[in-house]
Backbone bond lengths (Angstrom), bond angles and torsions (degrees), N, CA, C in turn:
res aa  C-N    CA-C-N  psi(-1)  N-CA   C-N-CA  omega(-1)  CA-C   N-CA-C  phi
1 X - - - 1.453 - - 1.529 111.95 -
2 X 1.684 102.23 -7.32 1.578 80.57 178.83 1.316 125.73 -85.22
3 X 1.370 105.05 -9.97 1.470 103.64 -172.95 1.694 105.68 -81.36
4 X 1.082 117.55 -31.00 1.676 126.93 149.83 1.315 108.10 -20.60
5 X 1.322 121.67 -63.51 1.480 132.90 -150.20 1.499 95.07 -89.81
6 X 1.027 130.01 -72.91 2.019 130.60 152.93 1.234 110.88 -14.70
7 X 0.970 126.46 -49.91 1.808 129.89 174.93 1.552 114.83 -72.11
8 X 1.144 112.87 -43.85 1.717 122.73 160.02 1.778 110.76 -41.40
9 X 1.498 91.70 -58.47 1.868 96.52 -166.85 1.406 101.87 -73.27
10 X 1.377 133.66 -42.01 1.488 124.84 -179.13 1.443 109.87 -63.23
11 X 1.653 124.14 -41.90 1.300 100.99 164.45 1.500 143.94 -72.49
12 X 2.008 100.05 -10.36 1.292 100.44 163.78 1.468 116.76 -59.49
13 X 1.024 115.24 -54.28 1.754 133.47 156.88 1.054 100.58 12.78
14 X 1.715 96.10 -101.52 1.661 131.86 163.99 1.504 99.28 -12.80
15 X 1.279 123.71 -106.46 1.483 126.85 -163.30 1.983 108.90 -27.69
16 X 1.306 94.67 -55.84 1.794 100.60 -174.94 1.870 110.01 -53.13
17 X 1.199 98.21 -44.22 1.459 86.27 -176.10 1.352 110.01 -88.10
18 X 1.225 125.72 23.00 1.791 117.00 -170.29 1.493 77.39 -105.79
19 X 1.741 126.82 -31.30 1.541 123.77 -139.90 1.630 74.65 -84.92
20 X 1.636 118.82 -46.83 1.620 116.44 -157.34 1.451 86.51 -50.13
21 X 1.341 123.91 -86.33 1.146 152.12 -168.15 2.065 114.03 -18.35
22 X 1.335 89.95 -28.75 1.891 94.55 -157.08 1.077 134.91 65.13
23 X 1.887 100.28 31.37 1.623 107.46 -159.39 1.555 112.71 -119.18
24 X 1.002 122.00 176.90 1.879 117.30 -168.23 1.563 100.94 -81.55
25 X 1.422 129.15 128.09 1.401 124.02 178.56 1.695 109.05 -51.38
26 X 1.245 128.97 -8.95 1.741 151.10 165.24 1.124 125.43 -47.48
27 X 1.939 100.93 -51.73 1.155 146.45 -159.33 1.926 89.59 -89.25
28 X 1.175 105.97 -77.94 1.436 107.53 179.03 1.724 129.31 -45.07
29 X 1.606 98.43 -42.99 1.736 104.82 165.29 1.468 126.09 -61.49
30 X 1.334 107.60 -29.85 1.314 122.49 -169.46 2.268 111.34 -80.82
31 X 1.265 86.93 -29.60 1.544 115.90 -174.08 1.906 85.20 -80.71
32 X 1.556 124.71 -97.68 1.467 107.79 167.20 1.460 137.70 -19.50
33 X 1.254 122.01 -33.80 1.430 130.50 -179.70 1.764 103.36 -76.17
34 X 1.337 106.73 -50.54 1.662 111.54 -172.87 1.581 118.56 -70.08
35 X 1.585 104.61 -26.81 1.833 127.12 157.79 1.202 104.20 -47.67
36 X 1.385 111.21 -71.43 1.902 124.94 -162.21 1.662 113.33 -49.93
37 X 1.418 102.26 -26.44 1.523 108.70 -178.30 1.736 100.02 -107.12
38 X 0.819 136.82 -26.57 1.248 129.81 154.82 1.263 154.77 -78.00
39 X 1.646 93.70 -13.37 1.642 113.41 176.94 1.609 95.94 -130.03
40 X 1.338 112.16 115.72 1.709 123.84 160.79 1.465 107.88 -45.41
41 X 0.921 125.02 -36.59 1.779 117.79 -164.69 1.391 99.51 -93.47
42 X 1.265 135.86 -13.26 1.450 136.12 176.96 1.582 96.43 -82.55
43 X 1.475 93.22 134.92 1.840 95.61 173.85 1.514 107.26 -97.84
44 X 1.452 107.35 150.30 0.812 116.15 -160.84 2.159 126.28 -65.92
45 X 1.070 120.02 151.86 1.671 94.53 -167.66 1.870 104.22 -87.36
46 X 1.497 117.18 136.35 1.130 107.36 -178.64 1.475 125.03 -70.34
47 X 1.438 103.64 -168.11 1.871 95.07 178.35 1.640 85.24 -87.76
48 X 0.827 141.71 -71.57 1.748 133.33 173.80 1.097 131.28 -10.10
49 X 1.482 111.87 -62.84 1.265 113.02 157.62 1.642 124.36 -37.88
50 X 1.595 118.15 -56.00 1.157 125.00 176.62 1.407 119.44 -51.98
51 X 1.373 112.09 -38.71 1.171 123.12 157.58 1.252 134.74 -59.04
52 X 0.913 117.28 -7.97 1.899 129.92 -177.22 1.679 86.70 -83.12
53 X 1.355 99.45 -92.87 1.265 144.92 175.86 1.883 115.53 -9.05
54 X 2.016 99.28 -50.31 1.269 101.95 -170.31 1.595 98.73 -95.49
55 X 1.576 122.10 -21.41 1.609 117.10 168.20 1.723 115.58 -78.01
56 X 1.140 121.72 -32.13 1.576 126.08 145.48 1.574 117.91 -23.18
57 X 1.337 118.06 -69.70 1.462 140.04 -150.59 2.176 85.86 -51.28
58 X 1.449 102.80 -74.95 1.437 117.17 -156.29 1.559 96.76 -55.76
59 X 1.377 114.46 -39.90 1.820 100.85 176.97 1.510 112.96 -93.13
60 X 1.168 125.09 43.04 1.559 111.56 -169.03 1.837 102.41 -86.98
61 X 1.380 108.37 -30.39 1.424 92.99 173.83 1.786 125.54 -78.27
62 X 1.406 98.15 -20.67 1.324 111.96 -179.26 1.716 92.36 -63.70
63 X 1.407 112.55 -56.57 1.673 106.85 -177.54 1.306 125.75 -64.14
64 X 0.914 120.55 -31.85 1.853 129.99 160.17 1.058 110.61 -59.14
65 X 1.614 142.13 -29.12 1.523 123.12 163.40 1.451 114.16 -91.17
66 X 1.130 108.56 -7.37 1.695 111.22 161.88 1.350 99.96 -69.65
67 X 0.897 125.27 -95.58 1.740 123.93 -160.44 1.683 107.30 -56.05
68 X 1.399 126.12 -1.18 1.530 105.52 170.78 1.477 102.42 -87.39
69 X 1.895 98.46 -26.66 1.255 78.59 -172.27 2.006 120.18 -110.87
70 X 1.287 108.10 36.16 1.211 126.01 151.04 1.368 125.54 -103.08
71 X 1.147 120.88 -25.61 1.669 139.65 -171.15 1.658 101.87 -66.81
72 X 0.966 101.60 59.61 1.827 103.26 166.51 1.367 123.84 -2.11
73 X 1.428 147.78 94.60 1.876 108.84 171.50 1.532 107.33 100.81
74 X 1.761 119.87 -15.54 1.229 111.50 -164.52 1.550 113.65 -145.57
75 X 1.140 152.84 150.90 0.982 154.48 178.85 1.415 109.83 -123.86
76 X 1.545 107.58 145.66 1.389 104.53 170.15 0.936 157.56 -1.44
77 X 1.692 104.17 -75.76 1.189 130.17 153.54 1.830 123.05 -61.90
78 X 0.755 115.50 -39.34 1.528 108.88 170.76 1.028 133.94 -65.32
79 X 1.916 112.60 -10.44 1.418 124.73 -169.28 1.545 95.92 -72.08
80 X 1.345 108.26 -175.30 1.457 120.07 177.97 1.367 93.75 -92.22
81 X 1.448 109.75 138.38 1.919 110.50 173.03 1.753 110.78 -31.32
82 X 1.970 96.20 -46.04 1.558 69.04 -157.91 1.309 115.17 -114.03
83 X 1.128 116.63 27.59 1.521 128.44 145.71 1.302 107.80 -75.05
84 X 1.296 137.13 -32.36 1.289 138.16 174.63 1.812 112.90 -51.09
85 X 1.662 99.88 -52.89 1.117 111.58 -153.48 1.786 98.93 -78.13
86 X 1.520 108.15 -39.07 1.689 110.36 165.29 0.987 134.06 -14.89
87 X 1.588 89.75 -61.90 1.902 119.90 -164.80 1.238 97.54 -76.24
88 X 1.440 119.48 -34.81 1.626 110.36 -158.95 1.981 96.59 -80.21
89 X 1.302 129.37 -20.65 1.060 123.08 -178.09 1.818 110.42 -91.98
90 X 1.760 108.24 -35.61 1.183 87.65 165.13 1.895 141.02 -92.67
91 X 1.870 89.96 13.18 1.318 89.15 -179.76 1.915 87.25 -94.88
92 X 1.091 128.88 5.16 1.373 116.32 170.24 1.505 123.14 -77.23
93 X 1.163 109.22 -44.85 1.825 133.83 -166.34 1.580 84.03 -90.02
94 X 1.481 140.10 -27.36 1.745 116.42 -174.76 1.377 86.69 -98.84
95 X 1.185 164.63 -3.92 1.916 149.45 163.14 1.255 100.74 -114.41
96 X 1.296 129.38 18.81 1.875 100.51 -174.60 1.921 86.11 -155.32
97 X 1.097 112.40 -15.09 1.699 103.65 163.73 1.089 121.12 -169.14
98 X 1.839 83.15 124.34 1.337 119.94 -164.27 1.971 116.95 -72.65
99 X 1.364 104.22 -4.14 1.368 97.50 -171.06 1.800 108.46 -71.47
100 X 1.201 102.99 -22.95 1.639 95.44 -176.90 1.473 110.38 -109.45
101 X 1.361 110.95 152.35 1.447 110.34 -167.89 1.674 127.12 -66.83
102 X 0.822 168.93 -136.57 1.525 135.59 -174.08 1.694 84.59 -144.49
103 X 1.424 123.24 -27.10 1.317 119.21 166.43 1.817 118.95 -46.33
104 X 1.360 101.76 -63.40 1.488 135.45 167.85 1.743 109.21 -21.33
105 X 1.937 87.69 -60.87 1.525 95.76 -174.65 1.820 111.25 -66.22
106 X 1.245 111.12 -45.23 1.710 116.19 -178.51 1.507 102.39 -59.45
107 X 1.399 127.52 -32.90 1.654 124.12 -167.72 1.481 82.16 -89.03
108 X 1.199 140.53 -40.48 1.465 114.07 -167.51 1.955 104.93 -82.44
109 X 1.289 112.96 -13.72 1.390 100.90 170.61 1.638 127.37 -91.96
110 X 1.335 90.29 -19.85 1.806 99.80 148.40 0.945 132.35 -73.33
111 X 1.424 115.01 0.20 1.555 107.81 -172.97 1.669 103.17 -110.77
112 X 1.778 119.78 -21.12 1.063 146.70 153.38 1.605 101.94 -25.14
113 X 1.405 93.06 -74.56 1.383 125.45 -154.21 1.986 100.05 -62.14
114 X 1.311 113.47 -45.59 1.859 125.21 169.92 1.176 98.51 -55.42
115 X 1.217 134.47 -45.82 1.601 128.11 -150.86 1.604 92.32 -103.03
116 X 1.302 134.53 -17.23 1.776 112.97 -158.92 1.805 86.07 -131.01
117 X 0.709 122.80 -19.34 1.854 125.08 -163.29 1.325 121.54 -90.46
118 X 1.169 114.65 -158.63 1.464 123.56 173.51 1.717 102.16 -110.19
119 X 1.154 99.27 172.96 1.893 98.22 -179.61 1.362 110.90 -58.25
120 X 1.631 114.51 -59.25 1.415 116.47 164.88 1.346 134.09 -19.73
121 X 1.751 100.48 -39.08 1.973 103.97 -164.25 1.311 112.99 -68.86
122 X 1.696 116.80 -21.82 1.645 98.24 179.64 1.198 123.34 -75.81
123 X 1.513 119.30 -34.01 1.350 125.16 169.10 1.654 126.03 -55.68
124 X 1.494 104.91 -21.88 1.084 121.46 174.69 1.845 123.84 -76.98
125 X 1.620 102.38 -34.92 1.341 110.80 -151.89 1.698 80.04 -97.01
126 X 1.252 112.20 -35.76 1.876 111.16 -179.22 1.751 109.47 -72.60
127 X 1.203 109.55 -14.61 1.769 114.13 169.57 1.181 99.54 -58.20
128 X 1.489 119.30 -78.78 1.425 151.70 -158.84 1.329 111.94 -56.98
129 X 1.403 109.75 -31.85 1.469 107.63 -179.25 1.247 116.52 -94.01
130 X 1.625 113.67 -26.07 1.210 121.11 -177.21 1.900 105.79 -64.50
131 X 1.217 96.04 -42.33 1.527 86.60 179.23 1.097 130.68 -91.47
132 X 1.652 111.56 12.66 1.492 104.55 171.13 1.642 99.71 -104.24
133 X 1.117 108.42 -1.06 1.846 114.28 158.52 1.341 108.55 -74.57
134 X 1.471 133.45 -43.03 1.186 111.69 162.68 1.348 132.35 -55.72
135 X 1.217 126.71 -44.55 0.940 142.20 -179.84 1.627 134.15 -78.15
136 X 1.874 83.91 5.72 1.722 106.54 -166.90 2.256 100.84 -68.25
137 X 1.027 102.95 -13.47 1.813 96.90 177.31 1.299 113.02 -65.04
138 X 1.524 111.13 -65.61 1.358 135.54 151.58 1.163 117.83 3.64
139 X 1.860 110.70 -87.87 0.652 142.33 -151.57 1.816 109.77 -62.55
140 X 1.558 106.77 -59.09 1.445 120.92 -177.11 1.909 84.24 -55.84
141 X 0.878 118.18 -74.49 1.615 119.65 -171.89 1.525 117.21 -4.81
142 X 1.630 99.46 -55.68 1.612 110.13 -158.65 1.649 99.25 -95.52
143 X 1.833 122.93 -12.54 1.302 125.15 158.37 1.557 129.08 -70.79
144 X 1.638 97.04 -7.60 1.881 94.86 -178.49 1.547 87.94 -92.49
């Protein structure tokens, strides 16, 4: 599972610096991928990762009006980048893939959220996620 969890954080990565950047999450994988084979000290990007990252890309607006419009109190833009960028990967992997358990996905975006955030963000990112797991029937419903 750890390489699971390594593949999680490089694509949080990915997403955060495409958001710093203003650049296509495409743009950013493609830039890491061409590093990894060119620079020894860059690790290499997994197939997982790619997978986060390249099923992310096509719903990113669909996921940005999910979390503005679950995010209690907060808007988009006001969030912290990288609580932003969290949510947007773990509201991807809890409605759009089913291989990992949806518990799994909220503990790995809380754990995101301990290691890269403010104290606040885990309580925050486990709110947000928790209820778009409830709401995950729904939700896929009104996305087909």
């Amino acid at each position: 599972m750890a390489a699971r969890n390594k593949a999680r954080k490089r694509a949080f990565q990915i997403l955060f610096e495409a958001d710093q950047r203003g650049a296509s999450v495409e743009t950013v994988l493609a830039d890491w991928i061409r590093h990894s084979h060119s620079d020894t000290r860059q690790p290499p990007v997994s197939e997982y990762t790619m997978l986060l990252v390249e099923g992310y890309s096509p719903r990113a607006r669909r996921i940005d009006e999910l979390i503005g419009q679950y995010a209690v109190g907060w808007t988009l833009d006001r969030m912290p980048v990288v609580d932003r960028n969290i949510l947007r990967l773990g509201a991807y992997e809890l409605l759009w893939e089913d291989e990992t358990p949806d518990a799994v996905v909220i503990d790995e975006a809380v754990q995101l959220a301990k290691e890269f955030s403010t104290d606040d963000s885990p309580a925050f990112v486990n709110g947000l996620l928790g209820r778009l797991k409830d709401l995950k029937p729904q939700l896929r419903r009104e996305g087909e």
